[in-house]
Backbone as JSON Lines, residues from 0, in Angstrom:
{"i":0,"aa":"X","n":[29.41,64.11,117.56],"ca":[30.56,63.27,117.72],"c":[31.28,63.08,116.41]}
{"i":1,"aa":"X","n":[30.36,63.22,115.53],"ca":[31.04,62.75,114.21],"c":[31.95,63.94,113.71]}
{"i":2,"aa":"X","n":[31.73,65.31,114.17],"ca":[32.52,66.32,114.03],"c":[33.57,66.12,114.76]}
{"i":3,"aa":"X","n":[33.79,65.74,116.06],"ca":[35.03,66.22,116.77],"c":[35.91,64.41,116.17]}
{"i":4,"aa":"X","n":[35.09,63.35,115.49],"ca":[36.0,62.59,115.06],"c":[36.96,63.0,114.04]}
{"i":5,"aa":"X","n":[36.46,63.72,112.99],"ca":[37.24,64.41,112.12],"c":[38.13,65.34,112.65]}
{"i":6,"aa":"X","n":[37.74,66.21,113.84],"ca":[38.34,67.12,113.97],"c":[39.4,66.25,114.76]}
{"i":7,"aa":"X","n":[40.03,65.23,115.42],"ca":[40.31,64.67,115.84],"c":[41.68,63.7,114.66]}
{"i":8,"aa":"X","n":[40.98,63.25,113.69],"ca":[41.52,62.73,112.95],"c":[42.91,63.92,112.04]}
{"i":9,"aa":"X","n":[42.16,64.88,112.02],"ca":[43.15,65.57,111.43],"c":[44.05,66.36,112.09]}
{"i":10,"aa":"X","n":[43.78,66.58,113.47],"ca":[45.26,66.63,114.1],"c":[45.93,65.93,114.37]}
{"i":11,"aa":"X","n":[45.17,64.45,114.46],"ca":[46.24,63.2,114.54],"c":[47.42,62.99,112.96]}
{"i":12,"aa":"X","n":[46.55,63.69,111.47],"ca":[47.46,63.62,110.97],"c":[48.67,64.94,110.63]}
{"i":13,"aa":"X","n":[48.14,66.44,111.39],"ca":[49.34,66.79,111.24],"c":[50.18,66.47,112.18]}
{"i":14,"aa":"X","n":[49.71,66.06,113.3],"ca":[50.98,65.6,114.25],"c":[51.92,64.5,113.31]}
{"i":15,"aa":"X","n":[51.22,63.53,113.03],"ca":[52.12,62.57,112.49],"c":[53.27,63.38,111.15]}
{"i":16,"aa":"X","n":[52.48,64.24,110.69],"ca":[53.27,64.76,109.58],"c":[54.31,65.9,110.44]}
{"i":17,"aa":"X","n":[53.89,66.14,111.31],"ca":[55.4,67.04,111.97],"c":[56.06,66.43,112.47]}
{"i":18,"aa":"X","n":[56.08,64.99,113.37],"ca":[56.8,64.12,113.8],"c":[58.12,64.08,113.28]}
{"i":19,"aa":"X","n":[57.96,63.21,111.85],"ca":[59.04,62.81,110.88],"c":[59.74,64.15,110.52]}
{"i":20,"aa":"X","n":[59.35,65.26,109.85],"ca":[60.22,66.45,109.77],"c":[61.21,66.84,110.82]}
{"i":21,"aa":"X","n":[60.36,66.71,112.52],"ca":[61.5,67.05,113.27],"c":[62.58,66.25,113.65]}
{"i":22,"aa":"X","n":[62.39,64.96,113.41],"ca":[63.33,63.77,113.56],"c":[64.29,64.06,112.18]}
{"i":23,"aa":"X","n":[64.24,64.33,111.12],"ca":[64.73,64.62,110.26],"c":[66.03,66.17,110.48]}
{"i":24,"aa":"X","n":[65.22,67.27,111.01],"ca":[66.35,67.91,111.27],"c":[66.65,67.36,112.07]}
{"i":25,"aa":"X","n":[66.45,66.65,113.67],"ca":[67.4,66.42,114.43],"c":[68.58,65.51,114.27]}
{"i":26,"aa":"X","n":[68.13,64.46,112.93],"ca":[69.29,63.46,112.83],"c":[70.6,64.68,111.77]}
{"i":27,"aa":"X","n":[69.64,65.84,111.57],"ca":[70.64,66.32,110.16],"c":[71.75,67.15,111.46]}
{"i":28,"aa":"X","n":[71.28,67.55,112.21],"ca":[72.36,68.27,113.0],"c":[73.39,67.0,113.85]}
{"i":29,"aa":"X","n":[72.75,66.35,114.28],"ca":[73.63,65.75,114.95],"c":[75.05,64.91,113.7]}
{"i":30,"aa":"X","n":[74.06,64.5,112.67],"ca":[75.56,63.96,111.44],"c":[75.96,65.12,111.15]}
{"i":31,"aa":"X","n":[75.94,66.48,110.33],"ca":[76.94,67.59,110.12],"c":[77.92,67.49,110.62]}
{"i":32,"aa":"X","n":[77.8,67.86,112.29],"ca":[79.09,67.92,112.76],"c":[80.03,67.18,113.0]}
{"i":33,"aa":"X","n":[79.35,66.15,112.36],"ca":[80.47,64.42,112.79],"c":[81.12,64.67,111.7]}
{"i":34,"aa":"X","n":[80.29,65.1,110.44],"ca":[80.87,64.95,108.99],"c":[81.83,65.81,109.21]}
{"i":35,"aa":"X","n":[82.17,66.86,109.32],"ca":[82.58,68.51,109.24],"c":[84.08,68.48,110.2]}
{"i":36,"aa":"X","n":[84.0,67.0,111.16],"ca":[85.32,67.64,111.42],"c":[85.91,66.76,111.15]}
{"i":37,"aa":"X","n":[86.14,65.24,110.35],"ca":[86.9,65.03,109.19],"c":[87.36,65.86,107.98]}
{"i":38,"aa":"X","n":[86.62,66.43,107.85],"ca":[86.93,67.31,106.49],"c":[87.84,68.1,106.78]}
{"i":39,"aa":"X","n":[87.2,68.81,108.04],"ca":[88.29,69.57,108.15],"c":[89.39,69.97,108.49]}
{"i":40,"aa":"X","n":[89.92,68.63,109.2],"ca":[90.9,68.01,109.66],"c":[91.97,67.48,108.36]}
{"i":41,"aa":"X","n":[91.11,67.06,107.32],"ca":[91.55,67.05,105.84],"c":[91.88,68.19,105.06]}
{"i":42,"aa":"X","n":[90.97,68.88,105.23],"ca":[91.76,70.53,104.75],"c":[92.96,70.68,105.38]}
{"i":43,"aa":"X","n":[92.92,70.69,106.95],"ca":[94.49,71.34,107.25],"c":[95.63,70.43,106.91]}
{"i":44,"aa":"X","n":[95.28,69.02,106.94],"ca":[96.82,68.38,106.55],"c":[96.8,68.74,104.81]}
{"i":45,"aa":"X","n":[96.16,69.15,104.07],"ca":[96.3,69.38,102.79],"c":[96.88,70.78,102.91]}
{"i":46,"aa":"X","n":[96.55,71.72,102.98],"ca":[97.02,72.94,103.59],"c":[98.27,73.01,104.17]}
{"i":47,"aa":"X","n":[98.38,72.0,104.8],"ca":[99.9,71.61,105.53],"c":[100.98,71.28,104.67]}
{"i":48,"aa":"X","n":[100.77,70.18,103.97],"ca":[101.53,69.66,102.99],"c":[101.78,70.48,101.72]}
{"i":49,"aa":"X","n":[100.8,71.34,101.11],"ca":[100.98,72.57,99.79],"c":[102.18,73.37,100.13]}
{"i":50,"aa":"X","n":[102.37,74.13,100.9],"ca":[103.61,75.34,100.92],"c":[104.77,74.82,100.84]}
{"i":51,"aa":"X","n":[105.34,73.09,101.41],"ca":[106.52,72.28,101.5],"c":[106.67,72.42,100.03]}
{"i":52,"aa":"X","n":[105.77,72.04,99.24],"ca":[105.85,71.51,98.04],"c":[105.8,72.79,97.2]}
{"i":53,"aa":"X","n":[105.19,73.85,96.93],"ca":[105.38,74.99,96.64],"c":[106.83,75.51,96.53]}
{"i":54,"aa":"X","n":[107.43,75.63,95.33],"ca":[108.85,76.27,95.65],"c":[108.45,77.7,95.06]}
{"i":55,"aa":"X","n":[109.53,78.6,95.96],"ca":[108.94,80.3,95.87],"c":[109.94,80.74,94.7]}
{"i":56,"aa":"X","n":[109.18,81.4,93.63],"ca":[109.95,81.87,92.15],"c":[111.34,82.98,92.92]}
{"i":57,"aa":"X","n":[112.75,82.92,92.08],"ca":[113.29,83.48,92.28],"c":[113.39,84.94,92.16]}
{"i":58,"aa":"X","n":[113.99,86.3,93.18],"ca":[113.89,87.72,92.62],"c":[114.58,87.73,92.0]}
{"i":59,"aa":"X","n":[114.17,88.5,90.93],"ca":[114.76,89.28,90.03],"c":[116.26,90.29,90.6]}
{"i":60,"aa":"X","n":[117.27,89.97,89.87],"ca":[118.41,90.58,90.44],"c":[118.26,92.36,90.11]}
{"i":61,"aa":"X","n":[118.58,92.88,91.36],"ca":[118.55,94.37,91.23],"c":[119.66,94.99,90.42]}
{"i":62,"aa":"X","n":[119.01,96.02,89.64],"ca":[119.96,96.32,88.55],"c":[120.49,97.9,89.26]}
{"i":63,"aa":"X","n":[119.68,98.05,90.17],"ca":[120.02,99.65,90.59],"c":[120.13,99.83,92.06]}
{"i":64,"aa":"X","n":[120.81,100.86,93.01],"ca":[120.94,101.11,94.34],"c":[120.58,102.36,94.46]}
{"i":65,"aa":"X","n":[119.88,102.87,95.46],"ca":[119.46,104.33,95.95],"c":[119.97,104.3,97.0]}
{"i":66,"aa":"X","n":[120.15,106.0,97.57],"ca":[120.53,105.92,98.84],"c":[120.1,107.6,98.89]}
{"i":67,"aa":"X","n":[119.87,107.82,99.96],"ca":[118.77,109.06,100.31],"c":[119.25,109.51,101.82]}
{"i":68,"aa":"X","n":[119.35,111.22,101.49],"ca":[119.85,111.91,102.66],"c":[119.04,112.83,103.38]}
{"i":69,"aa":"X","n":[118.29,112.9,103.99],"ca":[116.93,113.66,104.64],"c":[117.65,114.87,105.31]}
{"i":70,"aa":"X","n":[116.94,115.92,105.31],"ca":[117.19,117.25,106.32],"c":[118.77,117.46,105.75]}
{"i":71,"aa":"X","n":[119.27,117.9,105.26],"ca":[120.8,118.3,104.85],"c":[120.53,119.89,104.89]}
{"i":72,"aa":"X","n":[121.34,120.51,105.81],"ca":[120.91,121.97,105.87],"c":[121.7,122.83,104.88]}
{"i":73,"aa":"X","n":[121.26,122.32,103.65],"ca":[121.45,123.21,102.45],"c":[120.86,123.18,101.69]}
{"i":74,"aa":"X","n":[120.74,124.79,101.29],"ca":[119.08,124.58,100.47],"c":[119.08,124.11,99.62]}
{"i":75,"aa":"X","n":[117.76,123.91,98.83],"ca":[118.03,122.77,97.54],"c":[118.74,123.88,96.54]}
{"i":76,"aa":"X","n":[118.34,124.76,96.08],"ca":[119.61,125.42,95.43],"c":[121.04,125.5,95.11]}
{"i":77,"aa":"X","n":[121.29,125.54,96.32],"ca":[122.63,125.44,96.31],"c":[123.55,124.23,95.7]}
{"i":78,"aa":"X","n":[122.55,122.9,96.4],"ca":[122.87,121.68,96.01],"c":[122.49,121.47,94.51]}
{"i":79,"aa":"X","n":[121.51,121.63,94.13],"ca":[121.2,121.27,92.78],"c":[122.35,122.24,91.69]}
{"i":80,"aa":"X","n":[122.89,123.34,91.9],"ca":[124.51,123.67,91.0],"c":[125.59,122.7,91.37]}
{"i":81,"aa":"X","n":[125.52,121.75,92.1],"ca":[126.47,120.77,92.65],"c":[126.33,119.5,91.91]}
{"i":82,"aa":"X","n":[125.14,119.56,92.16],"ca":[124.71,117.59,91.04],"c":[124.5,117.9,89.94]}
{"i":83,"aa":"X","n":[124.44,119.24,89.52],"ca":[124.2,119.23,88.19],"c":[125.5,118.54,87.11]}
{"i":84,"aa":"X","n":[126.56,119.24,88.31],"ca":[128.28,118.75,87.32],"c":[128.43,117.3,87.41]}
{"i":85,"aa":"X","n":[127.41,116.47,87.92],"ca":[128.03,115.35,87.8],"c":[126.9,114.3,87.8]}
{"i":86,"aa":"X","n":[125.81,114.69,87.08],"ca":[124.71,113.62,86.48],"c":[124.77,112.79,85.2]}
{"i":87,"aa":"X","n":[124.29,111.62,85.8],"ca":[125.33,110.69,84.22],"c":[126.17,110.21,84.26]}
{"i":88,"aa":"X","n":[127.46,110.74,85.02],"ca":[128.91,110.39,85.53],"c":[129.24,109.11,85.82]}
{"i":89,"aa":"X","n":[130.28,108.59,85.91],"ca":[130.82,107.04,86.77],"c":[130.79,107.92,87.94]}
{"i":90,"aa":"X","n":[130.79,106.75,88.74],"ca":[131.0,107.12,90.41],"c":[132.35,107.86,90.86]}
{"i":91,"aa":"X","n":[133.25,107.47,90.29],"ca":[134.59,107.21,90.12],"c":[135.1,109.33,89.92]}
{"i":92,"aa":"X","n":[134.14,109.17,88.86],"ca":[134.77,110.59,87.58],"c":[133.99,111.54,88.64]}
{"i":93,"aa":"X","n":[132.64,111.03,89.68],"ca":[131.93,112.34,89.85],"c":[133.13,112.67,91.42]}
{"i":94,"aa":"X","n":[133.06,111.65,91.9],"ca":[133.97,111.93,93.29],"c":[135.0,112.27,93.23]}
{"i":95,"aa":"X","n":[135.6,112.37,92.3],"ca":[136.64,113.37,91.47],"c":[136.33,114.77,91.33]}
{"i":96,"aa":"X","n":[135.46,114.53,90.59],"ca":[134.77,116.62,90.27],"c":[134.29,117.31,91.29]}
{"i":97,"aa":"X","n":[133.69,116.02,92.07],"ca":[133.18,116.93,94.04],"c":[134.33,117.3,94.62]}
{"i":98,"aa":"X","n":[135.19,116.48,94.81],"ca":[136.27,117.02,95.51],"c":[137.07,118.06,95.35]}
{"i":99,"aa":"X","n":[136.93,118.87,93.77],"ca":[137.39,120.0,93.69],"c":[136.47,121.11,93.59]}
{"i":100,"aa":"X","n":[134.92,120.41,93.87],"ca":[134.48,121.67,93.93],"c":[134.72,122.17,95.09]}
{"i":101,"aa":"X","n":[134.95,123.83,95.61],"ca":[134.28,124.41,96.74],"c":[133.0,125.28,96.86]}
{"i":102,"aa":"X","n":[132.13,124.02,97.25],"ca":[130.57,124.71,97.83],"c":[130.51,123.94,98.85]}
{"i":103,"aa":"X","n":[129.31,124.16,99.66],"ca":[128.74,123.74,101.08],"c":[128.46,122.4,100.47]}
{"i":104,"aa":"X","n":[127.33,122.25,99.21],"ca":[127.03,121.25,99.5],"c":[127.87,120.36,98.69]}
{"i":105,"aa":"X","n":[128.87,120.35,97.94],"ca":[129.78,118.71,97.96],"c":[129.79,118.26,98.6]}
{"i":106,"aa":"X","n":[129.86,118.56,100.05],"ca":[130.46,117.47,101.12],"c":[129.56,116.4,101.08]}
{"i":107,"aa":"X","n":[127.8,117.07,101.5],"ca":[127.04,115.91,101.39],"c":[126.89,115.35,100.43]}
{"i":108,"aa":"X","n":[126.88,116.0,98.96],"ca":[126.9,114.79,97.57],"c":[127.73,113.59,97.6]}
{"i":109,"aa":"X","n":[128.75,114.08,98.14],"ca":[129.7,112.83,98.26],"c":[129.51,111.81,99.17]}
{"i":110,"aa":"X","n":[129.3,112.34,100.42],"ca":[128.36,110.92,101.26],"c":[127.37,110.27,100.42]}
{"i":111,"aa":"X","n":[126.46,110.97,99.88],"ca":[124.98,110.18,99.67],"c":[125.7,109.46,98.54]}
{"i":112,"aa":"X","n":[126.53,109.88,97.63],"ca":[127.36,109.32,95.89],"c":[127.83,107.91,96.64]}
{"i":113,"aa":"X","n":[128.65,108.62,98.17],"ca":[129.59,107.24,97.96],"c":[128.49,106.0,99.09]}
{"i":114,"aa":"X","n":[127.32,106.78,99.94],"ca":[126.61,105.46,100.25],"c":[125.85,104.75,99.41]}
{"i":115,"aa":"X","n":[125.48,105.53,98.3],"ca":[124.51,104.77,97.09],"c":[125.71,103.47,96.5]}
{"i":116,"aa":"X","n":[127.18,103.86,96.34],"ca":[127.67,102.91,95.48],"c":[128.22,101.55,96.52]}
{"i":117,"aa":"X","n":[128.2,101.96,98.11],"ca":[128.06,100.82,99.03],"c":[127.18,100.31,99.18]}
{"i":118,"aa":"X","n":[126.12,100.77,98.99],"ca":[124.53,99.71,98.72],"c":[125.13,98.43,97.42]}
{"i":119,"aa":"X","n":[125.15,99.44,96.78],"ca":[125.11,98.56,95.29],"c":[126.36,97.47,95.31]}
{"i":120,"aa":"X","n":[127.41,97.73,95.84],"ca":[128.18,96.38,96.17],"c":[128.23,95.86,97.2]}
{"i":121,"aa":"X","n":[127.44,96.21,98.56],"ca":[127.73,95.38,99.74],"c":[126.53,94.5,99.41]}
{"i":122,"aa":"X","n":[125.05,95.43,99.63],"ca":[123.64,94.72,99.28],"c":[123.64,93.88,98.01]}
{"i":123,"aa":"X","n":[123.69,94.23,96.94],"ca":[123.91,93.68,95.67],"c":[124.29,93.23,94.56]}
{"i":124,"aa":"X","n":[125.68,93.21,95.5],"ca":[126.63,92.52,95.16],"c":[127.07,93.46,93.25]}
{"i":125,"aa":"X","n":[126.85,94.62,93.0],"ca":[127.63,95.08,91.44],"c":[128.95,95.28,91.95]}
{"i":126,"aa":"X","n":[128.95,95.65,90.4],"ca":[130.73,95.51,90.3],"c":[131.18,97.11,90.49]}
{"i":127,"aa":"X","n":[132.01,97.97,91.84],"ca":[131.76,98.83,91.88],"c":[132.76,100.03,90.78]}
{"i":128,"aa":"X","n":[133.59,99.54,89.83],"ca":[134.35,99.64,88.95],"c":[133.28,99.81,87.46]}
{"i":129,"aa":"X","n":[131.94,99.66,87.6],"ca":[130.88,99.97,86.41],"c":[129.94,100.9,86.8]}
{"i":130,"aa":"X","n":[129.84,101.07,88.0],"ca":[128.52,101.98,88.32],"c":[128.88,103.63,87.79]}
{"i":131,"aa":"X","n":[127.75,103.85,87.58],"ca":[126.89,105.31,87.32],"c":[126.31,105.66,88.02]}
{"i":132,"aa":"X","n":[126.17,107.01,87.68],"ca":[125.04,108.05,88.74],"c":[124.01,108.25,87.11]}
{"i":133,"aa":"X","n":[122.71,107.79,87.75],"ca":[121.66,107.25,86.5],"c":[120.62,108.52,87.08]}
{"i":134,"aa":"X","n":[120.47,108.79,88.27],"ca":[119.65,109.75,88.86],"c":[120.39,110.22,89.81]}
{"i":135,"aa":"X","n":[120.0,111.83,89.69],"ca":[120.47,112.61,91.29],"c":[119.72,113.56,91.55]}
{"i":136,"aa":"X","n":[118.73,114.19,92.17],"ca":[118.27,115.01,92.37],"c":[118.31,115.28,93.84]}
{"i":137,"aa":"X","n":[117.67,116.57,93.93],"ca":[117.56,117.24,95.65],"c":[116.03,117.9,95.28]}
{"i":138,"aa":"X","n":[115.16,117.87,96.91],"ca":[113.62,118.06,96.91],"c":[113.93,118.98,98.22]}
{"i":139,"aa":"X","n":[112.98,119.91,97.94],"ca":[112.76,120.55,99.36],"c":[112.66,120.14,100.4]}
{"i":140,"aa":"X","n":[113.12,119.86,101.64],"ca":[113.15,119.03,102.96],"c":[112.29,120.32,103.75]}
{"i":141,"aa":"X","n":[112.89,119.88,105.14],"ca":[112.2,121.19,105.99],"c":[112.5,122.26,106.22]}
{"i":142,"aa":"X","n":[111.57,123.17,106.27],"ca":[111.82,124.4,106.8],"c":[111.55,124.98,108.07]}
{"i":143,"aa":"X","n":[112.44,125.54,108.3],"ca":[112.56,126.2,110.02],"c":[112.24,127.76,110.25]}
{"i":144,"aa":"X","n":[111.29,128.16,110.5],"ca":[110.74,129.4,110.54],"c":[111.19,130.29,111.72]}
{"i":145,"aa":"X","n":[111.81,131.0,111.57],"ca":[112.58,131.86,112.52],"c":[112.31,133.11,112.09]}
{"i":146,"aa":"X","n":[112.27,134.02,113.76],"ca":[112.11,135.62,113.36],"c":[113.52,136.43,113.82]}
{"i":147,"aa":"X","n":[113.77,137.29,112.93],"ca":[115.11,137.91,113.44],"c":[114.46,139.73,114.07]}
{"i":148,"aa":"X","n":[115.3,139.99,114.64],"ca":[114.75,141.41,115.27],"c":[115.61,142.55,114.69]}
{"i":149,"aa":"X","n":[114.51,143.37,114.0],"ca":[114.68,144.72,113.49],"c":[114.54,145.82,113.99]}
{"i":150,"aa":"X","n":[114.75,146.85,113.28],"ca":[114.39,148.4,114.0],"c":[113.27,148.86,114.64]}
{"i":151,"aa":"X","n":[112.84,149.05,115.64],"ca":[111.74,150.34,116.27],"c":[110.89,148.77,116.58]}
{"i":152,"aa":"X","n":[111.56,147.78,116.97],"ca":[110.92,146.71,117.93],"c":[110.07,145.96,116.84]}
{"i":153,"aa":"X","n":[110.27,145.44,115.74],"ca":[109.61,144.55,115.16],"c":[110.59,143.45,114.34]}
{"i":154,"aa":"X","n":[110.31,142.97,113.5],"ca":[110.57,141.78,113.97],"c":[110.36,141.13,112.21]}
{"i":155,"aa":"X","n":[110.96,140.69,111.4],"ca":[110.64,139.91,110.11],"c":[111.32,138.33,110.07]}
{"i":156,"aa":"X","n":[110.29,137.72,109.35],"ca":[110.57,136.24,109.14],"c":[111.37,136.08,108.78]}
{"i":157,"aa":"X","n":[112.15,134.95,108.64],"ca":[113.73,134.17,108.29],"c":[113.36,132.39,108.16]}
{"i":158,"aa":"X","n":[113.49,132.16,107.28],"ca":[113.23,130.47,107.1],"c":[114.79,130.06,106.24]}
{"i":159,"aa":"X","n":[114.95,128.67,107.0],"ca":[115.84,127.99,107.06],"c":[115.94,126.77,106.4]}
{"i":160,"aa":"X","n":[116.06,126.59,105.31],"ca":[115.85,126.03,104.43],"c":[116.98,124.0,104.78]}
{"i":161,"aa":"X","n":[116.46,123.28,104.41],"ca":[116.89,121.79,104.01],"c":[116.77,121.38,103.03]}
{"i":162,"aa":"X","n":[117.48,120.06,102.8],"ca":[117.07,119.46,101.23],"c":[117.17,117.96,101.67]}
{"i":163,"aa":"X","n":[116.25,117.4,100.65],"ca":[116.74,115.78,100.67],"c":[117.39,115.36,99.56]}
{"i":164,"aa":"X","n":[118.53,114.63,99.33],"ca":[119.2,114.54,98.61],"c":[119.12,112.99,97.72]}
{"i":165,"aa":"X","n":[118.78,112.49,96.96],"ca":[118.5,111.09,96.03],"c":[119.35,110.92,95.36]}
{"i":166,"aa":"X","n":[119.99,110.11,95.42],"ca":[121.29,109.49,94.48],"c":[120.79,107.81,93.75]}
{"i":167,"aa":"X","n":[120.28,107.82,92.59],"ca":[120.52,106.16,92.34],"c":[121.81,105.75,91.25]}
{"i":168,"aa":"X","n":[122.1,104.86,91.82],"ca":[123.44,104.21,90.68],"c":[122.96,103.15,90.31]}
{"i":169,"aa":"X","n":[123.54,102.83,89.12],"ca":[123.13,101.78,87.94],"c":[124.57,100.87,87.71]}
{"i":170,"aa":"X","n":[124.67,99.84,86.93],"ca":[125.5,99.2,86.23],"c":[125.4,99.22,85.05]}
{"i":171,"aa":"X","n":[126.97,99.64,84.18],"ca":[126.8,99.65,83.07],"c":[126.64,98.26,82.13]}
């Protein structure tokens, strides 16, 4: 008897010692979530109130306009002896020198010349009486692979060349 009193006694004390631990997490879960949604109800009106008060830094005024002509069915060759006469130029002096050139591709230099310098004063308000052509280049666009038909039934490649055309203007 005197064994199973001990043995007795000491499960009576781990019971007692697990008792209090589980009452302990159970009171810890049930306060968390009471705590947790004040807070966080405090985060969002803080969160709420920051961006009002936040004023957003001003942009930087644009000093330059691009304007870009995709697929122009002339090869970049051709075009690049065209912009060459008039890189650097006022807007003014180059739409002058296009208009007397005759090649294929002036026509489009002069669109992309004169939509780059409507960017720059409709969008951004420059003064269109200062602008430059600061950049102009032309990049290979697409090519169109075509076969033409030759002698004794065969047949050789033919590609059809595009360009994209980049115009940026500046203020002097």
């Amino acid at each position: 008897m005197a064994t199973e009193k001990k043995a007795t006694s000491k499960k009576a004390v781990v019971k007692e010692a697990a008792a209090p631990v589980e009452e302990v997490k159970a009171t810890e879960v049930v306060e968390t979530p009471k705590a947790k949604k004040p807070a966080v109800k405090k985060a969002k009106a803080v969160a709420k109130e920051e961006p009002k008060k936040v004023e957003k830094p001003k942009k930087p005024t644009p000093t330059e306009a691009q304007a870009i002509s995709k697929n122009v069915r002339v090869t970049p060759r051709k075009v690049r002896l065209v912009i060459d006469l008039v890189r650097g130029k006022d807007v003014k002096v180059a739409l002058g020198i296009l208009a007397n050139v005759n090649r294929a591709a002036s026509e489009p230099v002069i669109k992309t010349i004169k939509s780059a310098a409507a960017n720059a004063t409709n969008n951004f308000g420059m003064d269109a009486d200062r602008l430059f052509i600061s950049e102009i280049y032309a990049c290979d666009g697409l090519r169109m692979k075509r076969f033409l038909p030759r002698a004794k039934g065969s047949a050789s490649g033919l590609v059809k060349r595009s360009s994209h055309i980049t115009v940026v203007v500046k203020m002097k």
